[in-house]
N, C-alpha and C positions, 0 to 999 in steps of 0.2 A: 705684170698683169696676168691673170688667168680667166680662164671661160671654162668652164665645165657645163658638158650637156650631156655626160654620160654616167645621167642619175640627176638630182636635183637642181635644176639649173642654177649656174651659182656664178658672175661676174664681179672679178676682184678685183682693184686699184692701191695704190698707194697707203690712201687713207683708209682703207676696209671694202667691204664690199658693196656694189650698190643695191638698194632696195627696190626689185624689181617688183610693185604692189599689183600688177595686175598678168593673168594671163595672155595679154594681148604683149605686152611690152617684152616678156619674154620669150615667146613668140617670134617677134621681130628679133632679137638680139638670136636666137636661135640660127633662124635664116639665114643673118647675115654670115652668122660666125660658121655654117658649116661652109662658106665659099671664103676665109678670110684675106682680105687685098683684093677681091674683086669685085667687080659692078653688080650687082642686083637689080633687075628694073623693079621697077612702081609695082609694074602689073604682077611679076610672081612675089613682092610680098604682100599684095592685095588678095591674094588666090592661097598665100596661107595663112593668112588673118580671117578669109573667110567661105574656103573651096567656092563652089559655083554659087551662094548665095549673097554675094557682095551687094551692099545697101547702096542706093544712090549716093552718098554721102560717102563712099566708102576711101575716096583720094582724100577727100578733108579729112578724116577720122585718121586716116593714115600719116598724115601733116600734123594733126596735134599728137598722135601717138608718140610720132619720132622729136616733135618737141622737146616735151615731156620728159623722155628719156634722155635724149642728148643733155640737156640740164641737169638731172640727178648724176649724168656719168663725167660730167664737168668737176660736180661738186666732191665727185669720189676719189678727187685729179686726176682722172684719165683723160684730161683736155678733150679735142674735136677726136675723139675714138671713131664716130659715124659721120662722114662728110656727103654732099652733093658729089654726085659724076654720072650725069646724063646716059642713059636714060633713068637709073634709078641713084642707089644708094651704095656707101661702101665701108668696110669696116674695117680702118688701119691698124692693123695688128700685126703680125708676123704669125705666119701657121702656128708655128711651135707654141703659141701660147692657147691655144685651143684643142683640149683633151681629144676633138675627133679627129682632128686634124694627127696629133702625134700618135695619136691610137693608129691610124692608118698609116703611118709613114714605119712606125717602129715594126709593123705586122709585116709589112712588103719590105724591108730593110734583114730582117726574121727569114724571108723566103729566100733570097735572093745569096743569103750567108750559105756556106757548104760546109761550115763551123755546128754539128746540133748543139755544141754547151752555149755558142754565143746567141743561135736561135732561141734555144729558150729559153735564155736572160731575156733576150727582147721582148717576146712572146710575154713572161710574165710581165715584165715593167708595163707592158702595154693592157694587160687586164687587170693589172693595178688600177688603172684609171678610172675604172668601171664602180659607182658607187651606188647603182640604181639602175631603176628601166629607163630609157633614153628618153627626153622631152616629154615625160609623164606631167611634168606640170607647164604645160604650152597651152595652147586652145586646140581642143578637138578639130580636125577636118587631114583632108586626103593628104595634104604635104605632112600632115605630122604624123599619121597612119605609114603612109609611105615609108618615113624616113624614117623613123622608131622599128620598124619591119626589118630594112636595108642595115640597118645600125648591129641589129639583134643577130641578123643572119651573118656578117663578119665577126660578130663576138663567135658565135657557134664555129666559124671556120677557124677564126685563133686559136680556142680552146682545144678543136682538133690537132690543130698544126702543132701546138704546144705538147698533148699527147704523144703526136709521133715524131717529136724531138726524145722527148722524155726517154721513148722505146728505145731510141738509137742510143741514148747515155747509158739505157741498161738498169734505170729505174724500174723495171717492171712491177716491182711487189708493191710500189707505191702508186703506179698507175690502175694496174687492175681494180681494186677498190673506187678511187676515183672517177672512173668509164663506165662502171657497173651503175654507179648515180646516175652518171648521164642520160645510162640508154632508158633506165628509168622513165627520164622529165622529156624523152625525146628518142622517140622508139622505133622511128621511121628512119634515123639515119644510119645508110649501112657503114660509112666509115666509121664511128664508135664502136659498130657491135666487131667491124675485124679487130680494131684495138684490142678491146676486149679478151676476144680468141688470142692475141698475139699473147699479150701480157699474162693471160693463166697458163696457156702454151710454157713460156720460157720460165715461169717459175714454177715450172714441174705439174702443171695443175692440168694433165691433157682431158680428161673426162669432163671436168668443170666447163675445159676451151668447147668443146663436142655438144655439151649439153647447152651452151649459149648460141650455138648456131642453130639448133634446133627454137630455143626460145627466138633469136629474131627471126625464122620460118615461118613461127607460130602466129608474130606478131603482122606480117609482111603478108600471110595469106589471109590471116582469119579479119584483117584490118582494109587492107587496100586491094586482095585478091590476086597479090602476084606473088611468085616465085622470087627468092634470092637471086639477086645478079651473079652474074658466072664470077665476077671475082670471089664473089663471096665464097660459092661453092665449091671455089680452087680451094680457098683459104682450107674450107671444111678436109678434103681431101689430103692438103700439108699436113693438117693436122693428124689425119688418121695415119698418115704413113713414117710421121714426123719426118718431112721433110726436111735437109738439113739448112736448104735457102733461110728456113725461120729462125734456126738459132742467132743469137747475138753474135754481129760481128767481133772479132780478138780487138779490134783496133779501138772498140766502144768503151771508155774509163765508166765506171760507176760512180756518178754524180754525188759527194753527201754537201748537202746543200746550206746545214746550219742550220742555229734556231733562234735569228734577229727577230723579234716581234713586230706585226703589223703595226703600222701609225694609226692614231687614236685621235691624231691632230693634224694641223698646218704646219710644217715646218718651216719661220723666218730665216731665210738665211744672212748672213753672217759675213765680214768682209774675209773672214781669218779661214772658212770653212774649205777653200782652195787649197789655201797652204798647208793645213791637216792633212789631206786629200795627199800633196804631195810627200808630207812628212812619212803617214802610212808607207807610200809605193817607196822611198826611197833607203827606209831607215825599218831595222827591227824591232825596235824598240820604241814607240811613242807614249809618253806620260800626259794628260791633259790635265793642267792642276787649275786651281781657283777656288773660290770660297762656294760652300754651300748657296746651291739655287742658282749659279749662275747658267745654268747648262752644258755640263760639261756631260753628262749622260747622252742630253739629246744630240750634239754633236757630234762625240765619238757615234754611234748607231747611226746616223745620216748620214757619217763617211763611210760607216762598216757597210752600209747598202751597194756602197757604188764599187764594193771592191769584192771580186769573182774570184776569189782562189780555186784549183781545182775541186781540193776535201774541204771547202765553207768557212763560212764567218757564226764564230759561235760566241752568244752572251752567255757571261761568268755574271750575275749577281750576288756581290758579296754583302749587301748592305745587312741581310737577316745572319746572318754569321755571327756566333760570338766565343763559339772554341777555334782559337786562332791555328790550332792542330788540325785541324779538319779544313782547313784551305785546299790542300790537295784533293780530298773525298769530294770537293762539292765544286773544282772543277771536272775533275771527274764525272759526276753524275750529270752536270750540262752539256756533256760533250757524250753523255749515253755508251762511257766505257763501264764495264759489271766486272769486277775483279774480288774474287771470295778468298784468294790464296792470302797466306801470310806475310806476300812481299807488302812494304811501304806503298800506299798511293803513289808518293812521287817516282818510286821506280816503276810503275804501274802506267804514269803518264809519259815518265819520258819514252819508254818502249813503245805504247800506240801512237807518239807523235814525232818519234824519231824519221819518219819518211813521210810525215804531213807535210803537202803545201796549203796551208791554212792561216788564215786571222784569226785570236783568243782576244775578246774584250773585255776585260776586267775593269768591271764596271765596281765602282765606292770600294777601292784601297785603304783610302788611310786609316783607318781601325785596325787592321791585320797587315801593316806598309812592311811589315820585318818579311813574316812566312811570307807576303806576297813575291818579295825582293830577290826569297831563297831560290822560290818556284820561279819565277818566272829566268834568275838568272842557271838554273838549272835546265831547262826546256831550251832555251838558246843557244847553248854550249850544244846539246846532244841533238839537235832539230836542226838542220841548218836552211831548210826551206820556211818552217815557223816565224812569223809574226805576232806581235803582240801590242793590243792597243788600251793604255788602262787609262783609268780617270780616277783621279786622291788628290786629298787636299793639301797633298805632302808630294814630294816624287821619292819613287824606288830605291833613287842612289845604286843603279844597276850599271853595270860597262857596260857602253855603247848607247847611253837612255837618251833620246832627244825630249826634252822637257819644253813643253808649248803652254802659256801660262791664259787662259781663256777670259780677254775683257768681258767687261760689260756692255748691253748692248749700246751702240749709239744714239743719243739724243739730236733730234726728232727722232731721226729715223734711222735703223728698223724698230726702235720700239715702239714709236706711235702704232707700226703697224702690227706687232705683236698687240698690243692693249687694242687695238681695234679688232682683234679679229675673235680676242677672247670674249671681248664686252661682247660683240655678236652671239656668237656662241652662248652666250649667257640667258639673253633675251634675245631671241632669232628676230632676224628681221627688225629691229627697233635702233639698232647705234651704226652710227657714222660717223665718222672725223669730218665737222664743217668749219665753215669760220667764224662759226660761235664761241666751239668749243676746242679748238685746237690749240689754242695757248697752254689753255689748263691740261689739257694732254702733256703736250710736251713739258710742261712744270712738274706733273705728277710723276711723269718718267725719269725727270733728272732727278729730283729727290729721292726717288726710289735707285738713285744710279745704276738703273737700265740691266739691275737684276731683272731676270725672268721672273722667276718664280715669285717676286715680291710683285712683278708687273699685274702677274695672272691671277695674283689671288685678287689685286686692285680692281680689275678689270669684271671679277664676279657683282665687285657692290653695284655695280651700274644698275641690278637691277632695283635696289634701293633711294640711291646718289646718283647725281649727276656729278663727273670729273669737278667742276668746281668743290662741290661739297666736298667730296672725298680729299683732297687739295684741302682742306681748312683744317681737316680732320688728323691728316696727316701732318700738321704742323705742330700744333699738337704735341702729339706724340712724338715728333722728333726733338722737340726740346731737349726735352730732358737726356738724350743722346749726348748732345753736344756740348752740355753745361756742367755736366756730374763727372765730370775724368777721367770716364773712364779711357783705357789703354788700349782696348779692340780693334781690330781693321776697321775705316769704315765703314766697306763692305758691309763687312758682318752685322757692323753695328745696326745696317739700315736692314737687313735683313731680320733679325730679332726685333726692331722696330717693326716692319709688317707682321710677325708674328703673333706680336703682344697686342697689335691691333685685330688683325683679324680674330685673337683669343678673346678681345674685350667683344665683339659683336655674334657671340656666341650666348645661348643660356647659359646659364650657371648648371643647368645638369648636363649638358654638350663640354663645357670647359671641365670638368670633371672626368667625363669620359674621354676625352681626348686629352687627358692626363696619365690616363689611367690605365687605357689603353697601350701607353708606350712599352707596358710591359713583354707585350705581343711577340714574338719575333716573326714575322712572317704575318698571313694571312688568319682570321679567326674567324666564328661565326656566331649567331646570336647567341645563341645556347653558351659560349664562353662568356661574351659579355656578361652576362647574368650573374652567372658565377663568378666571377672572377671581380668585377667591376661594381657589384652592386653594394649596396650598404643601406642604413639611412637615412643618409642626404641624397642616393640615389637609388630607387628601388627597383627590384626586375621588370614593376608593373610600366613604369617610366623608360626602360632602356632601351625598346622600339624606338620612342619618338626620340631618343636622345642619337641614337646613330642613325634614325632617316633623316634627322637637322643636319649633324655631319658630313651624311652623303650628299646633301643638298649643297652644302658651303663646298664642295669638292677637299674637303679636309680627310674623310675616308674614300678610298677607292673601292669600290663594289665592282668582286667576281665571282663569277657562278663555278662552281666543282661538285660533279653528281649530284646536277640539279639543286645544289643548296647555293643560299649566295653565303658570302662571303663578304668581309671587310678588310681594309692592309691600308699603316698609315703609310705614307711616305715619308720615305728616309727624314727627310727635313723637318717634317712634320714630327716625327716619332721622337726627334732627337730635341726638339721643344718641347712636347710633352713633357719628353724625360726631366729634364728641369725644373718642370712645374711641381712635377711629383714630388722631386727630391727635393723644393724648396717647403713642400707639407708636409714632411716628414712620413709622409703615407707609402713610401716606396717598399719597407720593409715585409708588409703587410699586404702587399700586392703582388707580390715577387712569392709571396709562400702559396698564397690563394692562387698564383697560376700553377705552380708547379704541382700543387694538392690538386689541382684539375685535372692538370695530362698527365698524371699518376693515375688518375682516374678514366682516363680515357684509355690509357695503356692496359687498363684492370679490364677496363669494358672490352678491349682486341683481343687480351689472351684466355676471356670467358667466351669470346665469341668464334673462337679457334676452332674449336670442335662442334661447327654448326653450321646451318647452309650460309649464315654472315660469313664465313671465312675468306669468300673470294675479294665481299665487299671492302672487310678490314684491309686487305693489303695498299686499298685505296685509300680508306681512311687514313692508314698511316703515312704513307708516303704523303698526302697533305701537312699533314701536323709531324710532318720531321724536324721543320723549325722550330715551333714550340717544344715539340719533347728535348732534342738538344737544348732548346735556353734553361728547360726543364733542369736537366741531367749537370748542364753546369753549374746551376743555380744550388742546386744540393752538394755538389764535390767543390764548390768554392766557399761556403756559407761554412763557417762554424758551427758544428753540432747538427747539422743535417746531411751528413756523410752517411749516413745507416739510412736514411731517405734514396739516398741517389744510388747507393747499393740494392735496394729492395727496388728500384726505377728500373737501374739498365738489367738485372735479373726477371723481372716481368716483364721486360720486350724481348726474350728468349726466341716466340715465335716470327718477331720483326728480325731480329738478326740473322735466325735458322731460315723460315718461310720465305722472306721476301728476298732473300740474295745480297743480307748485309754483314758478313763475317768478318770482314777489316773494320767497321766502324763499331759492330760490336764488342770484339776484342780491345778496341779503343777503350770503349768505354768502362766496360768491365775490369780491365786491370786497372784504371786510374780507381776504381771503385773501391776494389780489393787492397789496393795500397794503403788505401785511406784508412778504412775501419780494418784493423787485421784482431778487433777480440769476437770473440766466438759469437755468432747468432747465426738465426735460422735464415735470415735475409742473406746472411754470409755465406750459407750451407749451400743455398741456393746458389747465388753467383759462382760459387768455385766449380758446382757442377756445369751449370751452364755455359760458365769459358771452356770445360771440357770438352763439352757438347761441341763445341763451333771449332776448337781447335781440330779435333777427328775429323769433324766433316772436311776439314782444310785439308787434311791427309798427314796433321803437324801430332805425330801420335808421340811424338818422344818427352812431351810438356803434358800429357794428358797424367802419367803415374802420380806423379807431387799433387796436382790439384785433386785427382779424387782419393788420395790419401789425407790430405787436408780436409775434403769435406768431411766422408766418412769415420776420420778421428772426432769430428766438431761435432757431427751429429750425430754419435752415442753421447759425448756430454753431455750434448740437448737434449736425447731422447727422439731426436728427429727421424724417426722412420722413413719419411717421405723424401727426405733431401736421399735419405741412405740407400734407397732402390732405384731412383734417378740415376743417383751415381753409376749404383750396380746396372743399368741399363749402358751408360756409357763407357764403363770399362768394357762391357761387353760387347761391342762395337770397334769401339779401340782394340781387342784384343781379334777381332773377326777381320780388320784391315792391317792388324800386322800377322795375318794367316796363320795364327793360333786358335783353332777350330775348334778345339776341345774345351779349352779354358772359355773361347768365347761362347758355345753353346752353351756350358755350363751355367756360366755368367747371367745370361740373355732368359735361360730357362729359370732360372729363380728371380726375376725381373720380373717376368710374366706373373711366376707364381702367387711374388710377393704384391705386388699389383693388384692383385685381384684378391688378395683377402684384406689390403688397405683400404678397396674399392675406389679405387683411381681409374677413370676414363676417360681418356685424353689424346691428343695426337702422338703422343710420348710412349703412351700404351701401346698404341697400333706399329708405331714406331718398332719398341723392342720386339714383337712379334714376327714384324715384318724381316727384320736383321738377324731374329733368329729360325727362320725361314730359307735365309737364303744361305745360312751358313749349316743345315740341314741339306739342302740339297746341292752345296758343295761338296757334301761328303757321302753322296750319291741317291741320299732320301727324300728321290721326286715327289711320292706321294703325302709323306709327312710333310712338306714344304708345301704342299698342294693345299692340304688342307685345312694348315697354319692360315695361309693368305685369305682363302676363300673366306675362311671365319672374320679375318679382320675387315677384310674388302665387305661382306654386308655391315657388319658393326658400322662401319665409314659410311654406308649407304644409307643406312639409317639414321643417321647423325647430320646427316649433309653433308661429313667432313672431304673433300677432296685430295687436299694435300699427300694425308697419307695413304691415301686412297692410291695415289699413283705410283706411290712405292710400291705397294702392295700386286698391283694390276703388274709392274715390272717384273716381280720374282715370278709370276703367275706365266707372262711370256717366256719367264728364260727357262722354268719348268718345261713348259710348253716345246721347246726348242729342244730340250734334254729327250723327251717323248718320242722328239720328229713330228711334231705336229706344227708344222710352217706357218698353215693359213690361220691358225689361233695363234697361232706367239706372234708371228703380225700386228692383229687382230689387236693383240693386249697388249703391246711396245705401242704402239701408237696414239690407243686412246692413253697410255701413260702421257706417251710425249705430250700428245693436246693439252694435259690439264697442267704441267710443269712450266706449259710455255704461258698462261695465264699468269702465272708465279713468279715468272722471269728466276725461278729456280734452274740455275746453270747446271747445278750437279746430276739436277734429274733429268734434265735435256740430255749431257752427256751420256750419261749412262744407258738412256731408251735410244741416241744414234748407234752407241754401239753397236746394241742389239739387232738392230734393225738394218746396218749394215752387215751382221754377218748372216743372217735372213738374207740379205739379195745374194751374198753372193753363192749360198748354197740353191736359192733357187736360179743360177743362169745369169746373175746379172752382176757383174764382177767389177765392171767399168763404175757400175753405180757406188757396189760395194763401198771399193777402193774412194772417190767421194767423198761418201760417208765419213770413210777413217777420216780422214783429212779434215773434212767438218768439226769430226769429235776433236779431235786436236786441238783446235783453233780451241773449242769451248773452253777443253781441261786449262789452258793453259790460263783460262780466267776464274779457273775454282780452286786450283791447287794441284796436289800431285799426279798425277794421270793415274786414274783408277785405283789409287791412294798408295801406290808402291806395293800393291798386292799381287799375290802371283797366282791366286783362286781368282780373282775380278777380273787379273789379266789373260787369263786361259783362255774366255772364248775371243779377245780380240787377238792373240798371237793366232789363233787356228784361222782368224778370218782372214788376216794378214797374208799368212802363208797360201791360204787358196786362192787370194787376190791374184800373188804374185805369182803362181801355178799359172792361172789362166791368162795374165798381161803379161807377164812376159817385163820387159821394159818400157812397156806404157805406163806399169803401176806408177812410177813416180809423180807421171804427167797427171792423172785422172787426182791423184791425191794433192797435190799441190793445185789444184783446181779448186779442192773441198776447202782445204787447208786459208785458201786467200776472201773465201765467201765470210759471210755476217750470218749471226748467230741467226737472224730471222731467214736468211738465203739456206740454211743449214737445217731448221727447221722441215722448212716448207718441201726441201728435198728429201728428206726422209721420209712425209708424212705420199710423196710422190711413187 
């Protein structure tokens, strides 16, 4: 049983919830349940039924009230829940099952820990609870004013308490944001604004900390007419002298917490969900296998919640995956490791999880069950704190794999009470399990063999059927299961039966697009349907109402990214589709139309490159990486469209370069180049642009071949264009292997030729920029000066950023050549701010350098030193450190050497300090 009253009151039974139809009733259930197992009199719930204006009548009113309700809470089987006990009433429950109750217990259970990472596990579990304002929907008067007040102001002390837990783990760059909201919605309280101060304080932000103290002064006099509290004022004072009580204690781990997704539902639990539970703590290895829909996702992530490793419990979604190479990249990318070098992903993951103690969920294996088997038995050998918990419909066949095979749920129950709580959810407030209709419940559950997923889609018709109907209907359709031979699991077989069902109680233009749809990989939005989906028999003018039907029947899932929504079938769903398709012979034809779209869309991000859209594309793309991969395979696996997915992964040049994807584009582009090797201009293209990516990786020794290939291809073709790209990137290559002469040469006829082709582009600003700074390598400040200046407005004009911030860099390190400190500052920093938009590592690196050897020429050596350590950390995820150049490396050996002039033997300390921080902890201290 459950009772929530913190947010929409909600009392739960066995059979579902009950229908509490009036504000008076739950009102009463309120009352009782914030005292649960104790007596109530008469009189205080007559005074919250109706503060001082109680009606003569108001003990009878209160007699049939509890009636009333005691009956509907009979019939929901919670038996005598509210009994007689003189002088009033009481409510047999156990605390724990009423949200105020554990809210309060888990908050003081939270205090009373000397543990902050156990504190604030508690801390949140307990404002998890929280789904709304407290007894919003009671009857107005003083007990529910009151206690809606009392409720509001312990959430505001948790939410505190939970902050300065956070502080003590060393989260700060995630709280500071966070507290800055708060003091917003709640501007009076001084314990947020210290947070505040505390959290900009430690992550380098002291003027920010300074200037919020002055904002709550601001707020504190000009609002209520007093002065800051002397803590507060202390605080201000720490701050100006930076006190070192404020820093973070040594003893404090830096929390990374994971990225398990909020619940969206009720979770029924399960008899088996224990022994998972202890499977997980026990064993490294946990498989959770079983047929499609039985819930084997929702399980695994309900045990992943309950289990704290120090470094988190992260979801692997592999179901949008279909280059089974790229397994490693896209753990990788959910566990938010950037690695641009030209080592392997897996050697990439085993290094950052080599000293992990963490959960990895690998969530929908059996598609990719081989690569998954490699990885994960891979990460176990060299990880020996790593856990791993997957779900397939197959197991690993890994050493050491504990294989847990997931029934179905049980009939009656819990599936009665799954179907009950969904049919709720469906139609709010209108379904109950009675003993009308409880037969046909648990009839409709065994026939569906207590799949979930066949239970939930049942459970939506309620709003059409009644369990009986639907029970007639599903007879039906099981026939033919059992009569025709076929050889399928049950399971499945009953599972493709709700399919085919739920596909028959669709339009014909909904059964179409959720056919059609399967081609998707990942998430879409209207504007694809359209394209991609329309014909005919279904027209763009039609595809609104065909996927708001969808989203209705819960067959699409609707989310929002930059404000646009979005659709995504689910796995199950997608993979019926898929069948539908291929049994219309329509798949071919749909599979081209997608891939001719995100060819299209890729065309629209590298048009929109050199434009103020540029920051927005990086978004765009990272949305539609799914698609463009099904894209990109869809063409390198298709006959006769290898010269497609060649002209694909060469048009996401600025996705590979821009966005910080050099491993996955190299990926790409060589399987490209294998494929098609006769001469074109699409070809011309790719060979440069693996060039492109391979330089920036610092892998210059593979660069000669590729732009002697291109440049042989494109005089055949006549390709001018490919053949100055080229000429840009040898001259870069030839500038990182500290051939100056060649590369200025290079880089200068790049320019030249550029501009009588009339090419302008990120690429342009690009070569200017590279031959800028290999100009004032060779001692020509103001030639380099005036290189950048020119490209830096061109960039300004354009909206372009990206290169903007190279440009802004050579301009600092001129700046610094000068001795002009407070401008190379000045221009490393606004570089760095716009790199870190980009999640461009190379340029972050490159602007800490700088900026470290900026501190430590002005006085600040400790910082300097830092820094280096910082940049380390970065390089070591882009590629060769300062690309094995001995001009790039000049000014970090000079800052090196003053480091260690001024520390002495601290330098190792202060830099193994930089050395262990996060790319954003690295950031934020530079820009400090």
């Amino acid at each position: 049983m459950i009772i929530r009253l913190l947010g929409p009151l909600e009392l739960t039974g066995p059979n579902g919830a009950v229908q509490l139809s009036s504000a008076g009733q739950r009102t009463l259930v309120a009352r009782l349940a914030v005292n649960p197992g104790e007596t109530v009199p008469r009189s205080a719930l007559v005074d919250a039924l109706w503060s001082d204006e109680a009606p003569a009548t108001a003990t009878k009113t209160l007699h049939s009230l509890l009636a009333r309700l005691r009956g509907q809470i009979r019939d929901a089987g919670l038996g005598e829940l509210i009994t007689t006990r003189e002088p009033g009433y009481v409510l047999n429950t156990p605390a724990d099952t009423v949200d105020v109750a554990r809210f309060e217990a888990l908050v003081a259970a939270a205090r009373h820990s000397e543990h902050p990472l156990e504190s604030a596990r508690m801390l949140r579990e307990a404002l998890a609870l929280w789904t709304g304002d407290p007894l919003a929907d009671c009857r107005p008067g003083e007990w529910t004013r009151q206690e809606s007040a009392r409720l509001t102001e312990l959430r505001m002390d948790a939410t505190e308490d939970l902050m300065e837990a956070s502080l003590e783990l060393g989260e700060h760059a995630a709280v500071a944001p966070l507290v800055n909201s708060l003091v917003e919605q709640h501007p009076f309280r001084e314990r947020l604004w210290e947070q505040l101060m505390i959290a900009l304080y430690r992550g380098g932000r002291q003027a920010e900390a300074l200037a919020a103290f002055q904002r709550a002064r601001a707020v504190l006099v000009g609002e209520l007419g007093i002065e800051p509290s002397a803590r507060l004022r202390d605080l201000e004072q720490a701050v100006l002298t930076a006190d070192p009580r404020l820093d973070l204690s040594e003893r404090a781990p830096v929390v990374i917490r994971g990225n398990l997704p909020a619940d969206r539902s009720s979770f029924v639990d399960r008899p088996e969900t224990q022994h998972v539970a202890e499977l997980v703590r026990q064993h490294r290895l946990v498989t959770l296998i079983g047929v499609g829909g039985v819930g084997k996702t929702r399980l695994a992530v309900h045990v992943a919640r309950g289990e704290q490793p120090p470094d988190g419990v992260w979801l692997v979604e592999l179901a949008a995956l279909r280059d089974r190479a790229l397994v490693p990249h896209t753990v990788a990318e959910a566990l938010g490791v950037v690695d641009q070098t030209g080592r392997g992903q897996l050697a990439v993951l085993t290094e950052f999880l080599a000293d992990r103690d963490a959960l990895l969920v690998l969530d929908n294996c059996e598609h990719v069950v081989d690569h998954c088997a490699v990885l994960v038995d891979t990460l176990l050998r060299v990880a020996p704190r790593l856990r791993v918990l997957a779900t397939s419909r197959r197991a690993l066949r890994v050493y050491g794999e504990q294989v847990m095979s997931v029934a179905p749920l049980s009939v009656p129950y819990p599936a009665a009470t799954l179907f009950a709580q969904r049919a709720d959810a469906a139609v709010p407030g209108s379904f109950v399990i009675t003993g009308a209709n409880e037969q046909a419940v648990a009839d409709l559950c065994r026939r569906l063999d207590g799949i979930p997923l066949a239970i939930e889609m049942a459970a939506l018709r309620v709003r059409a059927l009644t369990p009986s109907q639907l029970l007639e209907r599903l007879d039906d359709r099981f026939k033919v299961l059992t009569d025709d031979g076929r050889t399928a699991l049950p399971q499945h077989q009953t599972l493709m039966a709700t399919m085919d069902w739920s596909f028959d109680l669709c339009s014909p233009r909904e059964q179409l697009l959720w056919a059609r749809a399967s081609v998707f990989a990942g998430s879409f939005d209207l504007a694809a349907a359209e394209a991609v989906c329309s014909d005919d028999a279904l027209t763009a003018d039609f595809m609104f109402d065909a996927v708001d039907g969808l989203v209705d029947k819960s067959v699409l899932q609707r989310e929002e990214h930059g404000g646009v929504a979005r659709y995504r079938l689910l796995e199950t769903m997608r993979q019926y589709g898929q069948t539908r398709l291929r049994a219309s012979d329509d798949e071919p034809r749909l599979r081209l139309r997608h891939r001719d779209w995100y060819a299209g869309i890729a065309a629209q991000g590298e048009r929109a490159w050199f434009t103020p859209r540029q920051a927005a594309t990086v978004g765009a793309m990272t949305t539609e990486s799914g698609n463009l991969r099904a894209a990109l395979e869809y063409s390198l696996t298709t006959p006769g469209e290898a010269d497609a997915g060649l002209r694909l992964a060469a048009t996401l040049w600025f996705y590979w370069v821009g966005c910080g994807r050099f491993a996955e584009g190299r990926h790409w582009l060589n399987w490209a180049l294998s494929l098609d090797t006769e001469p074109s201009r699409a070809r011309c293209k790719a060979l440069w642009v693996t060039g492109y990516v391979a330089t920036l990786q610092g892998n210059t020794a593979v660069v000669p071949a590729l732009l002697a290939s291109c440049r042989a291809e494109a005089a055949l073709l006549d390709d001018e264009d490919a053949d100055v790209y080229a000429t840009y990137v040898q001259g870069a290559a030839a500038v990182f292997d500290d051939d100056l002469s060649s590369g200025a040469a290079l880089l200068a006829e790049a320019d030249r030729r550029h501009a009588e082709l009339g090419h302008l582009d990120s690429n342009v600003i690009m070569a200017r920029v590279a031959l800028a700074i290999t100009v004032a390598f060779s001692g020509e400040l103001d030639r380099a000066a005036a290189i950048c200046a020119e490209a830096r407005a061109v960039c300004e004009e354009h909206g372009e950023l990206w290169a903007r911030a190279y440009a802004l860099y050579v301009l600092a390190f001129v700046a610094m050549g000068r001795g002009d400190v407070a401008e190379a500052r000045e221009l490393a920093t606004s570089s760095l701010r716009i790199k870190e938009q980009f999640d461009d590592l190379l340029g972050i690196a490159v602007s800490v350098e700088l900026l470290a050897l900026i501190s430590v020429v002005t006085g600040s050596a400790a910082h300097a030193a830092l820094l280096l350590g910082g940049a380390d950390r970065v390089w070591q995820s882009v590629g060769l450190p300062l690309f094995g150049s001995a001009n790039f490396a000049a000014s970090h050996d000079q800052c090196v050497a003053l480091c260690r002039q001024a520390l002495g033997e601290d330098y190792d300390e202060h830099f193994a300090r930089g050395a262990a921080m996060t790319v954003a902890a690295v950031v934020a201290a530079a820009q400090s």
